[in-house]
C-alpha positions as CSV (number, residue, x, y, z in Angstrom):
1,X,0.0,0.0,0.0
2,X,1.5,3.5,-0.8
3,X,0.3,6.8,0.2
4,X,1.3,10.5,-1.5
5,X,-0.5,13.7,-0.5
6,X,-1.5,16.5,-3.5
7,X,-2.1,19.5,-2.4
8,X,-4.7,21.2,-4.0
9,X,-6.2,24.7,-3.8
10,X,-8.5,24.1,-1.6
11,X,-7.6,20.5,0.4
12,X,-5.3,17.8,0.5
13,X,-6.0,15.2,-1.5
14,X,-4.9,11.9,0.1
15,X,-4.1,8.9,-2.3
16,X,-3.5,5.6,-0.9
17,X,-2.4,2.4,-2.6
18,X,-4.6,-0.1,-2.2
19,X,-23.5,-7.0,-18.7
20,X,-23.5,-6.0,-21.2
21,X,-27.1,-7.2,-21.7
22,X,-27.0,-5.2,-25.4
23,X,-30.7,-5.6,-25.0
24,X,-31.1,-3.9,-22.1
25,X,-28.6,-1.1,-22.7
26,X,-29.8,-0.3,-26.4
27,X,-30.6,3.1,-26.5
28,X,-34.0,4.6,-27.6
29,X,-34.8,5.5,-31.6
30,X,-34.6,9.3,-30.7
31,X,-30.9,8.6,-29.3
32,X,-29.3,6.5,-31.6
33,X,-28.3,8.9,-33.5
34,X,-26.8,10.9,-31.1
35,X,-24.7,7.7,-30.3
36,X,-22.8,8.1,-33.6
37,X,-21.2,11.7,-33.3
38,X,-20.4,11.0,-29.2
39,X,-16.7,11.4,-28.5
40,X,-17.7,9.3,-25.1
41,X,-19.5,6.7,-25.3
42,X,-22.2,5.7,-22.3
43,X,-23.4,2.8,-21.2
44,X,-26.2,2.4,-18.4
45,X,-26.1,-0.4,-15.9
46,X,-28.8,0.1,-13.6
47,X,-30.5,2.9,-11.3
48,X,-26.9,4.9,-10.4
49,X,-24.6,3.1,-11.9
50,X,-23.3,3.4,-15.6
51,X,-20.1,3.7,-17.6
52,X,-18.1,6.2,-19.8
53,X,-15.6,5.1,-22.3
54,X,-13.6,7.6,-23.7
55,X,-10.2,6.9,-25.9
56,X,-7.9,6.1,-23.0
57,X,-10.3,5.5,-20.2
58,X,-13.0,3.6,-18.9
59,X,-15.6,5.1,-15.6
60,X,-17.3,3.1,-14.0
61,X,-19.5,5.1,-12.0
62,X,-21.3,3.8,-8.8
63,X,-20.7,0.3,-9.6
64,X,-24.0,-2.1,-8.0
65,X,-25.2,-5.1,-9.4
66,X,-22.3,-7.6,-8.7
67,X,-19.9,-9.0,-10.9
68,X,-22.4,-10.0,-13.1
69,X,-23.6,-6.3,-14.1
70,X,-20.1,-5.7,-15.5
71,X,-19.6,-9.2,-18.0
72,X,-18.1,-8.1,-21.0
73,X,-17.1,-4.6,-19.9
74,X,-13.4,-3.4,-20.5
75,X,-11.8,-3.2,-17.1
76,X,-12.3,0.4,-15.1
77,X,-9.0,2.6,-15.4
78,X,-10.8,4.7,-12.3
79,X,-14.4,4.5,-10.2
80,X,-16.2,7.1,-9.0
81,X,-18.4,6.8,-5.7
82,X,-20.5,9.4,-5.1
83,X,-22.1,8.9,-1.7
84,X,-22.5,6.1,1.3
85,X,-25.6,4.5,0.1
86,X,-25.9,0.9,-0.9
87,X,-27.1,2.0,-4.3
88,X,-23.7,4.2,-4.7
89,X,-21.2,2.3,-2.5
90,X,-21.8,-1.3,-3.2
91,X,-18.4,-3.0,-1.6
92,X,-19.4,-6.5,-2.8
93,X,-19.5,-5.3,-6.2
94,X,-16.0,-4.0,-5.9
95,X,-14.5,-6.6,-4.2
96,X,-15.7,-8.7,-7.2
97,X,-14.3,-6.4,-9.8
98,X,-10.5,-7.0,-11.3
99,X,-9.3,-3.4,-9.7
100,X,-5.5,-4.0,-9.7
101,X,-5.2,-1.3,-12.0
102,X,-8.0,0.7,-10.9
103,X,-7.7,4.3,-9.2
104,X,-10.5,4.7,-6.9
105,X,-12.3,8.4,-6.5
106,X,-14.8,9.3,-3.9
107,X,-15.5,11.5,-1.2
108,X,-14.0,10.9,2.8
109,X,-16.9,9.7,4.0
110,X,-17.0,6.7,1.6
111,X,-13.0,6.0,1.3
112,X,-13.5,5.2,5.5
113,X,-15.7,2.5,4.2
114,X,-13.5,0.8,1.6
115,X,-11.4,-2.0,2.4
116,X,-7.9,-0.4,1.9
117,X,-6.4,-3.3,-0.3
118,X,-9.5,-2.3,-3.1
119,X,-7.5,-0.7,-6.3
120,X,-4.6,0.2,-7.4
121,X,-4.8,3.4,-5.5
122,X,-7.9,5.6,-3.5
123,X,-8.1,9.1,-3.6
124,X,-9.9,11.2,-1.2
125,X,-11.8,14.4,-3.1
126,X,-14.1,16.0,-1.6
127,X,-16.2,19.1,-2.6
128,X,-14.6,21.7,-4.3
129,X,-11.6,19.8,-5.1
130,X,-10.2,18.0,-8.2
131,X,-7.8,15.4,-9.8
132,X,-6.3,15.6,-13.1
133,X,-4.0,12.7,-14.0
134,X,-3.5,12.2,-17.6
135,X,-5.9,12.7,-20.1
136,X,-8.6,13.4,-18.0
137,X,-9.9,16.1,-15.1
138,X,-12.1,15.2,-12.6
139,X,-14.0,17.5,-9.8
140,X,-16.4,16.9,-6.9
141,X,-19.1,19.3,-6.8
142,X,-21.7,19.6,-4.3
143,X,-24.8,17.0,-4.2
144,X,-27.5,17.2,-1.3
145,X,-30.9,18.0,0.0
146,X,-32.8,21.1,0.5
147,X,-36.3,19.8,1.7
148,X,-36.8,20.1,5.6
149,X,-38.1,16.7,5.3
150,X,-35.1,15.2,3.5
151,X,-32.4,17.2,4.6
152,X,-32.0,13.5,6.8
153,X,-30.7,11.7,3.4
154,X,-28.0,13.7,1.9
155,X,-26.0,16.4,3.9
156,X,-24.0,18.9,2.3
157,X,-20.5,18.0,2.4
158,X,-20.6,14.6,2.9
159,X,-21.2,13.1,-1.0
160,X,-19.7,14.2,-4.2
161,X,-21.6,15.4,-7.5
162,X,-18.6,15.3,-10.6
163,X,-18.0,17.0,-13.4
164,X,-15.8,14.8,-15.8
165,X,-13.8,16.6,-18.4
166,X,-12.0,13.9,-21.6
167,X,-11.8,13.9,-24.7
168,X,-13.1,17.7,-24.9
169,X,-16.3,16.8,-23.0
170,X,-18.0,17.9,-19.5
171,X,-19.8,15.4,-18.6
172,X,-22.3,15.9,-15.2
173,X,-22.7,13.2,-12.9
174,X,-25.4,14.6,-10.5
175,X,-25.1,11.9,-7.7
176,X,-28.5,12.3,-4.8
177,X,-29.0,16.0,-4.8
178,X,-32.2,18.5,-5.4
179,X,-32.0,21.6,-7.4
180,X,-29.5,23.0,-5.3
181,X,-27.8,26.1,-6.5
182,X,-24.2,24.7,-7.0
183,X,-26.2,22.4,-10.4
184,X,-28.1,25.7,-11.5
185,X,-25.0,27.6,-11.8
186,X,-23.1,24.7,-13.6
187,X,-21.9,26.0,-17.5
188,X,-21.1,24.6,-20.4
189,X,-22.3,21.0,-19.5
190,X,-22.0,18.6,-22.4
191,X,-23.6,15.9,-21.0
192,X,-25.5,16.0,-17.6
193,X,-27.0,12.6,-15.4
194,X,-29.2,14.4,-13.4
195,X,-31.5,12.1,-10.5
196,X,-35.1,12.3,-10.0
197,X,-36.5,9.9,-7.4
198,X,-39.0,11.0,-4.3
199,X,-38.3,10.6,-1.6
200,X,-34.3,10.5,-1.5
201,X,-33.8,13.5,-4.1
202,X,-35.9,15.8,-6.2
203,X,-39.2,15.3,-8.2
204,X,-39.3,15.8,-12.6
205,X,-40.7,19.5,-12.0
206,X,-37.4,20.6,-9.8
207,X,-35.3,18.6,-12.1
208,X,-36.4,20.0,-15.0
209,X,-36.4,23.3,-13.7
210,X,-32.5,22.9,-13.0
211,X,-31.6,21.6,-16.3
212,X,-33.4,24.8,-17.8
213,X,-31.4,26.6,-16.0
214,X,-28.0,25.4,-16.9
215,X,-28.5,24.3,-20.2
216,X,-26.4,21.2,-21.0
217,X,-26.1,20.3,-24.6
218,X,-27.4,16.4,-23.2
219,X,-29.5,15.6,-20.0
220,X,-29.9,12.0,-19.3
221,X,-32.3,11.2,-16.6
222,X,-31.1,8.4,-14.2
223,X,-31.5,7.3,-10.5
224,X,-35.3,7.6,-11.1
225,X,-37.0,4.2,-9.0
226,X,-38.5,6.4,-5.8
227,X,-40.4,4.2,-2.7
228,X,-43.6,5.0,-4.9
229,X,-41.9,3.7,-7.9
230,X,-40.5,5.1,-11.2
231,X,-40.6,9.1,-12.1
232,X,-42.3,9.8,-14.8
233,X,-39.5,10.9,-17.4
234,X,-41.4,10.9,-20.3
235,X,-43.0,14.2,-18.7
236,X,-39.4,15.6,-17.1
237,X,-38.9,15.5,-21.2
238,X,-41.6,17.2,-22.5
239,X,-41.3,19.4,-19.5
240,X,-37.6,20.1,-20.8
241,X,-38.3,20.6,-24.0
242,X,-41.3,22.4,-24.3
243,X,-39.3,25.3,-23.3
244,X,-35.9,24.5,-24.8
245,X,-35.9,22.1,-27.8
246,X,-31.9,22.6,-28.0
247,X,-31.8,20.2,-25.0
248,X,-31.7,16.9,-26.0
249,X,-33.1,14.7,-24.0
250,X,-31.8,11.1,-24.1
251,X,-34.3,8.4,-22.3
252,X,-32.0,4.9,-21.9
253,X,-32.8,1.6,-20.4
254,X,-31.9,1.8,-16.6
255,X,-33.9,-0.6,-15.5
């Protein structure tokens, strides 16, 4: 196990050593398209958890789902874990992946919890703060609630949001957050994941509201199976565009 500290302009980062179901993860007609003239290419898993390939890397995201979920997947150059959750920080998953070349990234709270042997190395980022190693840029952003009632699930501070730059992309991952005011003042957002499940994070209306406001080129809705069941993001997408058509809203299998 190894251990080097970055300082960075606002904290130490601390590193330490340490399905495809082509079914499934076809995307709809109005997106296939769009699948052709991506410089990333995304794959959804399930709920939280997808993939990003770009040229040199491959993101793994929140990986859930077991060993199983990831069967004829290239192998994760880094993984991003956004929060504590089950549905975010699934250790038996990761214990099952081949990681021995794998950079782990997440916030403190959820590098406490990882067995320290996991990966090839873990970094600690927390809000605010980024890693750029080659090829790639990666910063934690703010995710949380703002509802009295479910200010219980997601405290500021403790999870991370990210904003992914490669291959000239920036590429939103929104993590379990409302509206909050750190995603409405997010710019030039190529691709955004933005959640939308009651009671843990925000319903379609705020979500939509958000991604009027910042404007990415692509919103993808995920993280959308609430206690009551699935969001309706058929209407977050006619919300969406009804007002801006230059949105494009991609609907994928997640489920």
């Amino acid at each position: 196990m190894k251990i080097l500290n970055i300082l960075l302009p606002i904290l130490v980062v601390t590193l330490t050593s340490c399905k495809n179901d082509s079914t499934k993860h076809t995307l709809t007609a109005s997106s296939h398209q769009t699948e052709q003239k991506e410089t990333v290419k995304v794959i959804p898993i399930n709920h939280g958890t997808l993939i990003l390939e770009s040229k040199n890397d491959i993101l793994y995201i929140d990986p859930t789902g077991g060993k199983e979920a990831f069967d004829g997947q290239q192998t994760p150059t880094y993984i991003l874990i956004t929060d504590i959750h089950g549905d975010h920080l699934d250790i038996k998953t990761l214990t099952a992946l081949p990681l021995d070349n794998t950079t782990i990234i997440a916030p403190k709270a959820v590098i406490d919890k990882l067995p320290k042997y996991l990966g090839k190395t873990q970094i600690t980022l927390n809000n605010g703060s980024s890693f750029t190693p080659k090829n790639i840029t990666i910063e934690a952003v703010p995710m949380y609630n703002l509802r009295a009632e479910a200010l219980k699930f997601h405290t500021k501070g403790r999870g991370n949001g990210y904003i992914i730059t490669v291959d000239g992309e920036r590429i939103y991952i929104s993590g379990d957050t409302e509206d909050i005011p750190e995603m409405r003042q997010l710019e030039n957002i190529d691709k955004a994941f933005v959640c939308m499940n009651l009671p843990y994070t925000m319903t379609v209306k705020s979500a939509a509201s958000a991604v009027l406001e910042f404007k990415p080129k692509q919103v993808y809705p995920y993280h959308y199976r609430g206690t009551d069941g699935f969001s309706d993001v058929v209407n977050f997408k006619s919300i969406v565009n009804t007002k801006d058509n230059a949105i494009e809203v991609l609907l994928l299998d997640w489920y």
